[in-house]
N, C-alpha and C positions, 0 to 999 in steps of 0.2 A: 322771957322770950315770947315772939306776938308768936299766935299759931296763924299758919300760912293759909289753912284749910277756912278757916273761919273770916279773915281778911278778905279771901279770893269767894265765901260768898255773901258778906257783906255788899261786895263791889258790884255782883252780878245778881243779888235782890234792887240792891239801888237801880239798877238799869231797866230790872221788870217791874218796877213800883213805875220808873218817870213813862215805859209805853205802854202801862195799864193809864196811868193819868190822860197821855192823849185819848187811848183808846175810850174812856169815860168822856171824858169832855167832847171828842166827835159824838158819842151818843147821846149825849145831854142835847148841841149844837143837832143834829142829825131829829131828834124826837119835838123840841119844841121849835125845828124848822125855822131854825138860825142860820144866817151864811155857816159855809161850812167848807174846809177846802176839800173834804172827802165827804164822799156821800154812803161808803162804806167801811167801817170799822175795820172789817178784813183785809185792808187794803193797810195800813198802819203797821209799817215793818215791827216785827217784836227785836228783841235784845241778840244780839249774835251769842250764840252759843259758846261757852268756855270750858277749863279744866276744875270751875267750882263742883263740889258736892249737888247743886241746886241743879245746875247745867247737866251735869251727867244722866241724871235721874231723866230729864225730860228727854234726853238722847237716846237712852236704854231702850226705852217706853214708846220713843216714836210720837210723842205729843203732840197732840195739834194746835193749832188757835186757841182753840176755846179752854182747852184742857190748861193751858198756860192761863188763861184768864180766869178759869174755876182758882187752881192754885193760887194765885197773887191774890184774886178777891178775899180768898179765907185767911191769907196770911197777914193780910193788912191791918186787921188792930189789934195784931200781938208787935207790929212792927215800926210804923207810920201810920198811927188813926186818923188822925186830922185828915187825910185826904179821902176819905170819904163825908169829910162833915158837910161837902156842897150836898149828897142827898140826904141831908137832911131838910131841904129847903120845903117851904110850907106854898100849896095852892091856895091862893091869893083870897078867890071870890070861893071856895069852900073850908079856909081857915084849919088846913090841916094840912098834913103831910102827904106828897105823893103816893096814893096806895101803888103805882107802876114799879115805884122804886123798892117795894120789899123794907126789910130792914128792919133790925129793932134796937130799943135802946136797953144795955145790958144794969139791971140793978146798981152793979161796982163802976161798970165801966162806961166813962160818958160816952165815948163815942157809938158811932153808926157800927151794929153786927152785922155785917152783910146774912139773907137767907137765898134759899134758891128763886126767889122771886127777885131777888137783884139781881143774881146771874143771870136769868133769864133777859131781864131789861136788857142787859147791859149787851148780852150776846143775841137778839133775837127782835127784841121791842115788842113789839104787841105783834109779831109774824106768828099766829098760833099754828101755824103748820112747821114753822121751823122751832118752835120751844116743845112741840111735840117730838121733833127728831133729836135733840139735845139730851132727852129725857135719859140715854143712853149712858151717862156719865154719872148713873147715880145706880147701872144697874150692878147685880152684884159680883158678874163676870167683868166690870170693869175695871184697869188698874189700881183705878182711885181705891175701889174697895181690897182687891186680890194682896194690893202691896199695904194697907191700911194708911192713906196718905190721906184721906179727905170722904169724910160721907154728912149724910144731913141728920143733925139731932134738933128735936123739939127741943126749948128753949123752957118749957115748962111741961112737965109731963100729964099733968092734972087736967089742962087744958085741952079743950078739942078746939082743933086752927084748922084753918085751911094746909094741906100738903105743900103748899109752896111757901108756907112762912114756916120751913125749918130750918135752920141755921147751918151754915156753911162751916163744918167744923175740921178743921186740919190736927192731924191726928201731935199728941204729943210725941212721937216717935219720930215724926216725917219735921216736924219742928225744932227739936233737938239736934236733929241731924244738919239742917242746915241754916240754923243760927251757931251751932257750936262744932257741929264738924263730925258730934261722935252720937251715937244713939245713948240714952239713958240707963 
């Protein structure tokens, strides 16, 4: 017997993977000042709201833009990795990788980790006055933490990084929930 729960948010991840991919590709298009047919990312309708597990949560919550794109960001390479492997694309004339774009590559896992230095890209660009207002989504009265859906862990703990290349980590609980429908 298929379970209905897990169907219905399989259906409604696919649809916030395909308006995070515009949403990405406007900012890619938008950053290195490519035609573009939007010149703002928030302009990029998200996915209508349904009766999945994924959907309700964001409903509860009152989520906004960005908070739908912190989620999708961190749930992307436990789901569809490959669609972050365009940033992994290398600067030309200094033969490395976008520092703008954040990211790291995980020991096991080839693809792209998104950190909060990618969110930030993705949601703000180099607007240091608005990646300072964002900062908000990492504090500890906020959902992400209060409900434990998503907070930032160092990637290495040994290491001293910079604050923004911590890892965008979605909690196993909030992942369980809505790849399978039932917490752990």
């Amino acid at each position: 017997m298929e379970n209905i729960s897990v169907i219905k948010n399989a259906n409604f991840i696919d649809n916030e993977l395909n308006w995070f991919e515009k949403v990405l590709n406007t900012r890619r298009s938008i950053h290195f000042k490519n035609d573009t047919r939007s010149s703002d990312i928030n302009q990029i309708t998200s996915s209508v709201l349904d009766d999945s597990d994924y959907a309700k949560i964001i409903n509860r919550h009152e989520m906004k833009f960005e908070e739908r794109i912190a989620i999708v960001l961190a749930l992307i390479p436990h789901v569809k990795p490959s669609l972050l492997d365009t940033l992994f694309m290398r600067h030309e004339s200094l033969n490395r990788r976008y520092t703008e774009f954040g990211g790291i590559e995980g020991e096991f896992h080839a693809g792209f980790i998104p950190t909060s230095e990618t969110l930030m890209f993705i949601l703000a660009d180099d607007d240091l006055s608005k990646r300072f207002q964002l900062m908000y989504l990492f504090d500890r009265n906020h959902v992400f933490h209060k409900m434990n859906i998503l907070c930032l862990q160092r990637f290495e703990v040994d290491k001293i990084e910079a604050e923004m290349s911590k890892v965008l980590k979605i909690s196993d609980e909030f992942l369980s929930l809505i790849i399978y429908g039932k917490t752990k």
